[in-house]
TORLO-733303 format. One record per residue (C-alpha): residue in one letter; chain; y, x, z. Coordinates in nm, 3 decimals, padded with zeros to 5 digits, always signed. Layout:
res:chain:py:px:pz
A:A:Y:X:Z
...
END
This chain:
res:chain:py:px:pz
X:A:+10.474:+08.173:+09.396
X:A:+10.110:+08.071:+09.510
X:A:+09.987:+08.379:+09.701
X:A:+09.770:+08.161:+09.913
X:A:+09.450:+08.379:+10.015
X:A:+09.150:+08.197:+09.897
X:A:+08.847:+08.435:+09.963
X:A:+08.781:+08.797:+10.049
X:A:+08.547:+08.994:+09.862
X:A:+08.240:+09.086:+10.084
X:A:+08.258:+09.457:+10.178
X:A:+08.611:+09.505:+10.064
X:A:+08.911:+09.699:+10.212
X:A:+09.069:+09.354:+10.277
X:A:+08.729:+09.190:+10.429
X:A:+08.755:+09.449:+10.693
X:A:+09.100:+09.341:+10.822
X:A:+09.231:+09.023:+11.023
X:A:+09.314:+08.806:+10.654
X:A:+09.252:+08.481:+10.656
X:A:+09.175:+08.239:+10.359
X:A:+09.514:+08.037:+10.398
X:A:+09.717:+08.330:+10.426
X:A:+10.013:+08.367:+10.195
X:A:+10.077:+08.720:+10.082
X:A:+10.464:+08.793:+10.062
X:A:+10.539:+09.164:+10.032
X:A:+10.325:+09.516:+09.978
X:A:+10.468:+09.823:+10.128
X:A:+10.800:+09.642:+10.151
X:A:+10.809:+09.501:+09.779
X:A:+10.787:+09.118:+09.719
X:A:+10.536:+08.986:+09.565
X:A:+10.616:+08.692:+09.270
X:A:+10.283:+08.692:+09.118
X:A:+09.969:+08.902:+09.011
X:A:+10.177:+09.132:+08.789
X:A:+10.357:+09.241:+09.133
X:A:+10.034:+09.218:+09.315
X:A:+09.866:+09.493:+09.099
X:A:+10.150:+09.754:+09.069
X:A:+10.210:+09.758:+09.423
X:A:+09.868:+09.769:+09.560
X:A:+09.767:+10.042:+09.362
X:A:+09.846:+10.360:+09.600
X:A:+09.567:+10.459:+09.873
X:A:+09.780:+10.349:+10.174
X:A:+09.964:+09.976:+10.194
X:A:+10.125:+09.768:+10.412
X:A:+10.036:+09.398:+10.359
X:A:+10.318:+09.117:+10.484
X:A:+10.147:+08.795:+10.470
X:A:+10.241:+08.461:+10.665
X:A:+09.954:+08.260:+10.861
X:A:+09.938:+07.896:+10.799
X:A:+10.103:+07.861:+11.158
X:A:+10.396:+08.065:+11.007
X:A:+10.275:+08.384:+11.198
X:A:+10.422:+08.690:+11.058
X:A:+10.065:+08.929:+10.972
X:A:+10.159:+09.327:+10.890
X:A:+09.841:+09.471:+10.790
X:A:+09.728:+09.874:+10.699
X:A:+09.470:+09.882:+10.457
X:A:+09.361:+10.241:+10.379
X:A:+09.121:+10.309:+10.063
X:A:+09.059:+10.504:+09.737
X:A:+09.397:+10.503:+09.513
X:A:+09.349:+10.218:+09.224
X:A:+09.017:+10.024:+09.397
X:A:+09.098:+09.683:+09.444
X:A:+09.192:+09.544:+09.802
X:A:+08.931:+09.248:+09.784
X:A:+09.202:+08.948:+09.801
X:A:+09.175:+08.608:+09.558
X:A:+09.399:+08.333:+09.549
X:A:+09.426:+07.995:+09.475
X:A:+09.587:+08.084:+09.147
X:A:+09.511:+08.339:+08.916
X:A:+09.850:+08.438:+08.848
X:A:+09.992:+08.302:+09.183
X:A:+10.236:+08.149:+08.950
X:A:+10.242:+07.863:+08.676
X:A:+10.136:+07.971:+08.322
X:A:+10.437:+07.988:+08.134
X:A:+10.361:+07.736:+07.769
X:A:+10.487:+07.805:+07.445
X:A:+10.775:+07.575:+07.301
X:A:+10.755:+07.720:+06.974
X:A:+10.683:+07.494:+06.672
X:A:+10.509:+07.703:+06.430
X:A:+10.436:+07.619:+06.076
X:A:+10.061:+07.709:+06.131
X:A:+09.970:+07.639:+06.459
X:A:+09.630:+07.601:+06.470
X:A:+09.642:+07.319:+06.820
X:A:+09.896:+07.141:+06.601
X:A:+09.627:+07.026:+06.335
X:A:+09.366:+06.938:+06.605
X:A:+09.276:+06.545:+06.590
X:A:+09.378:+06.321:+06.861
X:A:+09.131:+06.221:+07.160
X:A:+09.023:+06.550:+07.255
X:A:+09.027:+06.692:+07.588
X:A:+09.452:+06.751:+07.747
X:A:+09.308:+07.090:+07.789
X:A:+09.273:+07.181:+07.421
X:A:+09.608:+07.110:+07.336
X:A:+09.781:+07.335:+07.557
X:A:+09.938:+07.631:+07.414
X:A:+10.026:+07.932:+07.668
X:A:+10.271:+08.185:+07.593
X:A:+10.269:+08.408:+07.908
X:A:+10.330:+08.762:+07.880
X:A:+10.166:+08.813:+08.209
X:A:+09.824:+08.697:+08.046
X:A:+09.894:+08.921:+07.763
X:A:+09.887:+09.217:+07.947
X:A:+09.594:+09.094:+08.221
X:A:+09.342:+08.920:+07.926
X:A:+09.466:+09.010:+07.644
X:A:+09.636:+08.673:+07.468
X:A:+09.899:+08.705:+07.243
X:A:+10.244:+08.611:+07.240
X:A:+10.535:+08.500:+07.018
X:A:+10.792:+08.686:+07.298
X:A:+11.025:+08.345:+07.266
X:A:+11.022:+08.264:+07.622
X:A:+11.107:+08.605:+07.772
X:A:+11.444:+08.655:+07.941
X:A:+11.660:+08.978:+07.971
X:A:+11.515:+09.017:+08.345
X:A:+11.159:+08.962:+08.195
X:A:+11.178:+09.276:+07.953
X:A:+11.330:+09.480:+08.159
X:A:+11.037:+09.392:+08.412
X:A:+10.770:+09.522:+08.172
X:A:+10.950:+09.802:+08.118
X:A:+11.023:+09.919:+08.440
X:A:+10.621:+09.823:+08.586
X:A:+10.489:+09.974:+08.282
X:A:+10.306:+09.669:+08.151
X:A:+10.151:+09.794:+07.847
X:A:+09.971:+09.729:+07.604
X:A:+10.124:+09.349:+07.560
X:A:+09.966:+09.156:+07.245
X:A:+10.239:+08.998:+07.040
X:A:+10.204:+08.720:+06.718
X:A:+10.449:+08.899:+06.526
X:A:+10.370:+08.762:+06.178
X:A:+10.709:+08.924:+06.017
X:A:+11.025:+09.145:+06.110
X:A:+11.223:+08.962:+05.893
X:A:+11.414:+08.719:+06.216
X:A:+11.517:+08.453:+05.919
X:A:+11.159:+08.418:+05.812
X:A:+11.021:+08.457:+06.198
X:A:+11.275:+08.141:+06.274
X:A:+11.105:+07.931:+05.996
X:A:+10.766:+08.045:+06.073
X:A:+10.779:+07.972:+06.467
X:A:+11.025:+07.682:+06.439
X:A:+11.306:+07.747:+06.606
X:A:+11.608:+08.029:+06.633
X:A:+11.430:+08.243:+06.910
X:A:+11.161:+08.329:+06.661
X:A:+11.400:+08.571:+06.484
X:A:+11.642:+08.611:+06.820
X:A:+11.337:+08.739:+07.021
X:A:+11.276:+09.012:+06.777
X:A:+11.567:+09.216:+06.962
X:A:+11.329:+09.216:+07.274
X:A:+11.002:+09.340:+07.034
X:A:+11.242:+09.641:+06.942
X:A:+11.356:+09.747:+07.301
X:A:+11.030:+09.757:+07.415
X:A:+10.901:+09.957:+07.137
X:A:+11.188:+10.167:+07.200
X:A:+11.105:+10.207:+07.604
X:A:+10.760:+10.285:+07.482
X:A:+10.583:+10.029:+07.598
X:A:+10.223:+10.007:+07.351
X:A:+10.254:+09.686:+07.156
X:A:+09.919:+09.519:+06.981
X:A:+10.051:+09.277:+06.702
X:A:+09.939:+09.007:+06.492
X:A:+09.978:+08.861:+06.149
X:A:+09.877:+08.483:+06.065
X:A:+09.950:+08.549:+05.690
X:A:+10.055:+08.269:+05.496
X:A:+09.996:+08.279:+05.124
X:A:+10.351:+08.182:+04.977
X:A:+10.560:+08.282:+05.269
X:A:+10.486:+08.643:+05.463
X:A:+10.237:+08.778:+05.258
X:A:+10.254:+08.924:+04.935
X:A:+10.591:+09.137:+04.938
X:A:+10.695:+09.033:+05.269
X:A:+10.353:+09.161:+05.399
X:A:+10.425:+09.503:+05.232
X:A:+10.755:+09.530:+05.420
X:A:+10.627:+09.420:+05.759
X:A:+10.356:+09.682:+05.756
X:A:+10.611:+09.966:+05.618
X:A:+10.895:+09.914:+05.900
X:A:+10.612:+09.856:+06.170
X:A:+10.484:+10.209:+06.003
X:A:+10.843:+10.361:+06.089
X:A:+10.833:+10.260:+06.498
X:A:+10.580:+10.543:+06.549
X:A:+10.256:+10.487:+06.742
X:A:+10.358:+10.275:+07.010
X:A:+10.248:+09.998:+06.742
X:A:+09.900:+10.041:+06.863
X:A:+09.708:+09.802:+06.622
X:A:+09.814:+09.500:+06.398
X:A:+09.570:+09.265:+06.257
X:A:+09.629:+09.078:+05.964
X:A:+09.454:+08.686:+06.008
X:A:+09.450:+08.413:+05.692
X:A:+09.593:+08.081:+05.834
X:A:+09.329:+07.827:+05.912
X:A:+09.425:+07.487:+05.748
X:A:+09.222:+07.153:+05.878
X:A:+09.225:+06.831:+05.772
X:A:+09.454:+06.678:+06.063
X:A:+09.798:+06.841:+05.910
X:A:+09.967:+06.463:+05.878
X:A:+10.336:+06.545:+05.866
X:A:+10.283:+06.934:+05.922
X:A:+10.452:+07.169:+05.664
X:A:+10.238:+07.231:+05.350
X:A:+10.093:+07.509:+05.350
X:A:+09.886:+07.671:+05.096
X:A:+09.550:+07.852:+05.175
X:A:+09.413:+08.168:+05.110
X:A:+09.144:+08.185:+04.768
X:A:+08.924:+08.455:+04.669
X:A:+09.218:+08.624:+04.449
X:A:+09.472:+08.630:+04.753
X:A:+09.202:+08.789:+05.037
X:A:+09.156:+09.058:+04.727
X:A:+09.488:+09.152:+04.677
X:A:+09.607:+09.128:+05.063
X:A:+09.303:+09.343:+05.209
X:A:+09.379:+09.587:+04.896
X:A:+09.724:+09.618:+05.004
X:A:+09.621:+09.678:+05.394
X:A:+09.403:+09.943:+05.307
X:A:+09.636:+10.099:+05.139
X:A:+09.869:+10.093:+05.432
X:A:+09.540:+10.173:+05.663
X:A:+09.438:+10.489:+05.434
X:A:+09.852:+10.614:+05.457
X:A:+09.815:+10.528:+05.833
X:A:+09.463:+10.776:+05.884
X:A:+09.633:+11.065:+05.702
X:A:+09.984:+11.068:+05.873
X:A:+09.804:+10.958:+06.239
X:A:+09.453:+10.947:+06.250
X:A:+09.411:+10.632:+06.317
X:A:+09.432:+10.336:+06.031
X:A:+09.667:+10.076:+06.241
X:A:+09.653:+09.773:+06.008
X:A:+09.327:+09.623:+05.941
X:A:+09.262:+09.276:+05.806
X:A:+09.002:+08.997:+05.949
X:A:+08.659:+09.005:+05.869
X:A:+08.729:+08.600:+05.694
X:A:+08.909:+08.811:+05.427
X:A:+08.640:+09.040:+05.350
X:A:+08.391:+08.728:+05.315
X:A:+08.656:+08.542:+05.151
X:A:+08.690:+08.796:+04.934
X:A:+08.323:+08.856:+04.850
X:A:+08.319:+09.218:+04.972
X:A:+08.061:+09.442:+05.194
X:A:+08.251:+09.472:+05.526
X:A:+08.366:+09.806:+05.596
X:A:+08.141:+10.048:+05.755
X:A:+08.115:+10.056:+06.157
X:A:+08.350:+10.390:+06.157
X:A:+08.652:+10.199:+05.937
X:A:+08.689:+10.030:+06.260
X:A:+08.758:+10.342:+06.513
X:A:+08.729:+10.165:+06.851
X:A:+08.767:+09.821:+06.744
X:A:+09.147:+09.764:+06.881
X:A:+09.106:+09.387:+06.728
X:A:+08.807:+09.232:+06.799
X:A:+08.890:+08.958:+06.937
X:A:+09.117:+08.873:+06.655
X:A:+08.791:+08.878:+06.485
X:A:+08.915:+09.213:+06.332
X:A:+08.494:+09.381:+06.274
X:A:+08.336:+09.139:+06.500
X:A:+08.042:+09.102:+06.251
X:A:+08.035:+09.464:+06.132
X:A:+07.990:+09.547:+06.547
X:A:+07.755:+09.304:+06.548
X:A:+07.495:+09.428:+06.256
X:A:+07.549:+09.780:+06.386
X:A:+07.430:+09.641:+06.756
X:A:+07.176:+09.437:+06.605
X:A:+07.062:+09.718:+06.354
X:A:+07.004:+09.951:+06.647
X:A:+06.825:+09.760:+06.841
X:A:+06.591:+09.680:+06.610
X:A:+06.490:+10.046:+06.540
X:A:+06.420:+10.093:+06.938
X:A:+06.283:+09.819:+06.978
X:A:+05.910:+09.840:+07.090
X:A:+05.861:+09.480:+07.183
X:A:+05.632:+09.254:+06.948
X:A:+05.617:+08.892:+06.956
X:A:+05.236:+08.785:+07.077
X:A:+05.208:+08.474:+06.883
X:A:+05.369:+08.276:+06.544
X:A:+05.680:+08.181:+06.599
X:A:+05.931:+07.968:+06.360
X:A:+06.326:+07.996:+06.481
X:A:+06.589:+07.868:+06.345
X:A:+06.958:+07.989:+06.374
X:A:+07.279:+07.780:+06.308
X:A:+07.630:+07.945:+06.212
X:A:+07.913:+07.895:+05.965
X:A:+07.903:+07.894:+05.576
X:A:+08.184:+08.251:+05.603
X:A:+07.879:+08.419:+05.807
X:A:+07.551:+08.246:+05.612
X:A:+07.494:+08.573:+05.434
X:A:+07.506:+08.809:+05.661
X:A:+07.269:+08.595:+05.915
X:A:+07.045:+08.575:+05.654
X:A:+07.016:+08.932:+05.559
X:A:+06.980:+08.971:+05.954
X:A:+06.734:+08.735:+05.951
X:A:+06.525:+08.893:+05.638
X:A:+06.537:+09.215:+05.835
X:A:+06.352:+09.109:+06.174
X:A:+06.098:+08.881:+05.951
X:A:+06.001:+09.215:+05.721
X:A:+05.975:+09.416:+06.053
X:A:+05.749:+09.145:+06.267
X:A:+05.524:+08.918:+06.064
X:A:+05.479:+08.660:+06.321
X:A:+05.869:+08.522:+06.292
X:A:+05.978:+08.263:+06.048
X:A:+06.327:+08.266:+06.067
X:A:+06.592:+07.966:+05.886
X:A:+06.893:+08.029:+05.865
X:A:+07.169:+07.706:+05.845
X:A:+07.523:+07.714:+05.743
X:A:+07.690:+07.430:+05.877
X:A:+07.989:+07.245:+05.726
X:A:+08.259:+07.197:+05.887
X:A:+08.328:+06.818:+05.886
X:A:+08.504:+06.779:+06.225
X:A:+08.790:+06.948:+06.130
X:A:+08.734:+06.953:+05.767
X:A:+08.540:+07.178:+05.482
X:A:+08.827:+07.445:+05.496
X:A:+08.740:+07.604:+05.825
X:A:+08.483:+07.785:+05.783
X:A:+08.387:+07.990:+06.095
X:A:+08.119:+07.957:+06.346
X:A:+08.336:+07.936:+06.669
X:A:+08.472:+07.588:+06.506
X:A:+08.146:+07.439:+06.471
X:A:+08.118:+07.123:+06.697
X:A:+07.804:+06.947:+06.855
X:A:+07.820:+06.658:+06.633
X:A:+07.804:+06.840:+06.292
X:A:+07.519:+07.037:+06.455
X:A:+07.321:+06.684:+06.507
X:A:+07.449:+06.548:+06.196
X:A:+07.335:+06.839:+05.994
X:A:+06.999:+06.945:+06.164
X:A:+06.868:+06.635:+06.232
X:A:+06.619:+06.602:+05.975
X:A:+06.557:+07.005:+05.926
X:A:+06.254:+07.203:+06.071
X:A:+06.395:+07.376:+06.319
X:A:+06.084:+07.538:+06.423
X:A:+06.019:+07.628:+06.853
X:A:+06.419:+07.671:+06.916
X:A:+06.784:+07.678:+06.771
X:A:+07.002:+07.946:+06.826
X:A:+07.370:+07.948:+06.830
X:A:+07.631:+08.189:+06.921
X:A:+07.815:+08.203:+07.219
X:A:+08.127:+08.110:+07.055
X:A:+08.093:+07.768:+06.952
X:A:+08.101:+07.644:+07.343
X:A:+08.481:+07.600:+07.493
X:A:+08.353:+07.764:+07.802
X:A:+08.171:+08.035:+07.635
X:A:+07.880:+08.023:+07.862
X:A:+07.691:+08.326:+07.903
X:A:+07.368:+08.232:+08.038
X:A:+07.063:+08.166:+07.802
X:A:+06.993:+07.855:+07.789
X:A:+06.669:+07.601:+07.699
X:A:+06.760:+07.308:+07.621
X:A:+07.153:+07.362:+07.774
X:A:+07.359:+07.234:+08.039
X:A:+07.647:+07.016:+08.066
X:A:+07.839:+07.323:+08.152
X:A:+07.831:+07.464:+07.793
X:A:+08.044:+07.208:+07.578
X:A:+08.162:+07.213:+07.198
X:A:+08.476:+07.147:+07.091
X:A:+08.476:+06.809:+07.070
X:A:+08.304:+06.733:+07.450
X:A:+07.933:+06.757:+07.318
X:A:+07.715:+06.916:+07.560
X:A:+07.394:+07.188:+07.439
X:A:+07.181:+06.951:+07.658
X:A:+07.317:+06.643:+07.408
X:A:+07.240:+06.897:+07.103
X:A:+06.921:+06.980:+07.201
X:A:+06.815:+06.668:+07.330
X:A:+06.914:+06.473:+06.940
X:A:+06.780:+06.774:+06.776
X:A:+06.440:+06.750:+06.987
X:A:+06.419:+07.159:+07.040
X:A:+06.556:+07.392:+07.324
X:A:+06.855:+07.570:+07.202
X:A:+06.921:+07.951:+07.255
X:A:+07.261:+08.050:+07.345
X:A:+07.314:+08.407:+07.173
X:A:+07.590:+08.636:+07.337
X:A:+07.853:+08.805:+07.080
X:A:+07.599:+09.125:+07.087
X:A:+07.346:+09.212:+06.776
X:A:+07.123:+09.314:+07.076
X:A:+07.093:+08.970:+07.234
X:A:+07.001:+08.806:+06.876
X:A:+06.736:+09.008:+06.844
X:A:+06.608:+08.941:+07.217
X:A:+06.659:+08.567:+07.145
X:A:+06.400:+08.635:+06.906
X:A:+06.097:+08.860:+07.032
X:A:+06.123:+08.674:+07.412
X:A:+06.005:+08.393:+07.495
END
């Protein structure tokens, strides 16, 4: 445990009281506390009793009094006041697996914490969960958790995550859905191996545990070119994103009838694999797997779509912008683009798909784009008065706009935006995931 107090929020419950950064938090209203999980349920009520231990081993009792569910104001040193628990699996089609070698220690590390699924959202193969840590989620209610299911069959689940306690951990995926705790899932679907039939029966006995199976999103495998000595693995075609989002749909539209609510949806890279519209903003309900990228663009044209018909703003001069992304989402950035230079005839707008040659021509998505095939491919194009790039090609995912970048917002393979723009010769625009902020990026200066 590493409860160690390291600030206070200003004006909080906990601000208010005699806590000290260097404090270690032990128990709350009696219970001990292991880590954050333990932290949150039993500091929820309006009335607790802190036990925390000075730095001079001083035994602190403390009565903090405030509105049920508000947070006390306490960080420590460590998120989790625990060590992230790593996966050991050895999955056919792990994606960290096929990076190249000489990248940054932190891009190879592979978490597999069931605390992080529940707190921000990762998901998780369930492999490294004991009895005690099952009956734990049960009994504090930790729900939803996110799990990389990928198939119910525990043979196939072995193969696919490399080891016995792919299909052995299955028994812990039932008793939870039995104890009703709300389970998110996910399918990296592998053409040759769980998709196809084996898809069709995954879907139709996750159908049959009820609506504690939340969502489940069903992802193609990304291949790259680094898979030396990695199982073969065959990737998905135009045919195969046809037939598998036909046969989701099919589940989805069963699902909407019987529940109201379609449950299986498929990855907006099979829909542009595929060569199909996306589905309309509704098909997606409330979006339960965005960040599986599961109607991340549809949510984006409908943000950017509105926007653009309240917008009042005008650009006061000529302006030529360019706007870099990935050859799966070329089309749809350019009908974006056609839109806002039809409504405002001072905007020249070029849009750039850029080829993936870091990690090869396979991968196709923006959020894999590194700094050097941005230089290598821009470099002699007219890029106009800036470059704009979404949020999710930078590791840190930096937030703030940015001209000309900082050495805080780095691509994948340890370029900075500053190193980007600077090469390139043009300040670069850092656009949020939000159709809103694209269209700022382009009527302010």
């Amino acid at each position: 445990m590493n409860a160690v107090v390291k600030s206070l929020m200003p004006n909080s419950p906990a601000s208010k009281t005699n806590i000290n950064v260097g404090d270690i938090l032990r128990r709350i209203n009696g219970a001990d506390i292991n880590d954050y999980l333990d932290y949150e349920y039993h500091s929820y009520d309006e009335e607790v009793l802190l036990e925390l231990l000075s730095p001079d081993k001083k035994v602190k009792l403390i009565q903090i009094n405030r509105i049920e569910g508000t947070d006390i104001g306490i960080e420590f040193e460590s998120f989790l006041m625990d060590r992230e628990r790593s996966c050991k699996n050895k999955c056919i089609f792990c994606f960290i697996d096929q990076l190249p070698t000489g990248m940054r220690d932190t891009l190879y590390y592979k978490d597999d914490d069931f605390r992080l699924s529940f707190l921000q959202g990762n998901y998780i193969t369930l492999t490294n969960l004991s009895h005690e840590d099952v009956e734990r989620i049960i009994s504090l209610r930790i729900s939803p958790i996110n799990v990389s299911l990928h198939t119910l069959d525990s043979k196939l689940r072995s193969y696919m995550l490399g080891g016995e306690m792919g299909g052995n951990s299955l028994s812990a995926f039932m008793k939870l859905v039995k104890a009703g705790i709300t389970l998110n899932c996910q399918i990296v679907c592998c053409p040759g191996i769980n998709h196809g039939k084996e898809l069709s029966k995954t879907i139709m006995r996750l159908m049959k545990m009820g609506r504690h199976i939340n969502s489940v999103s069903i992802v193609p495998v990304g291949l790259t070119k680094h898979r030396q000595g990695l199982t073969k693995l065959r990737a998905f075609d135009k045919k195969l994103a046809l037939q598998t989002i036909k046969l989701v749909e099919h589940y989805g539209d069963v699902c909407l009838k019987l529940r109201g609510s379609r449950v299986f949806y498929c990855a907006d890279e099979l829909y542009m694999m595929a060569g199909l519209e996306l589905p309309n903003n509704e098909f997606y309900e409330d979006y339960p797997q965005l960040e599986n990228g599961v109607g991340m663009m549809r949510l984006f044209i409908t943000e950017f779509e509105k926007a653009l018909s309240s917008n009042t703003k005008k650009p006061l001069s000529f302006s030529e912008v360019s706007i870099a992304t990935g050859v799966l989402a070329h089309p749809h950035l350019t009908n974006i683009s056609n839109m806002i230079t039809a409504k405002y005839d001072k905007i020249l707008c070029n849009v750039y798909a850029i080829r993936n040659e870091f990690f090869g021509e396979s991968v196709v998505v923006s959020g894999l784009i590194t700094g050097t095939d941005l230089i290598n491919q821009l470099k002699d194009e007219q890029l106009g008065s800036r470059l704009l790039i979404p949020q999710n090609m930078l590791r840190n995912k930096g937030t703030s706009d940015s001209s000309g970048g900082s050495t805080d917002d780095v691509f994948l393979d340890d370029v900075t935006v500053l190193d980007v723009s600077n090469e390139l010769g043009v300040p670069i625009r850092i656009v949020k995931q939000d159709g809103a902020d694209l269209l700022r990026a382009f009527v302010e200066r």
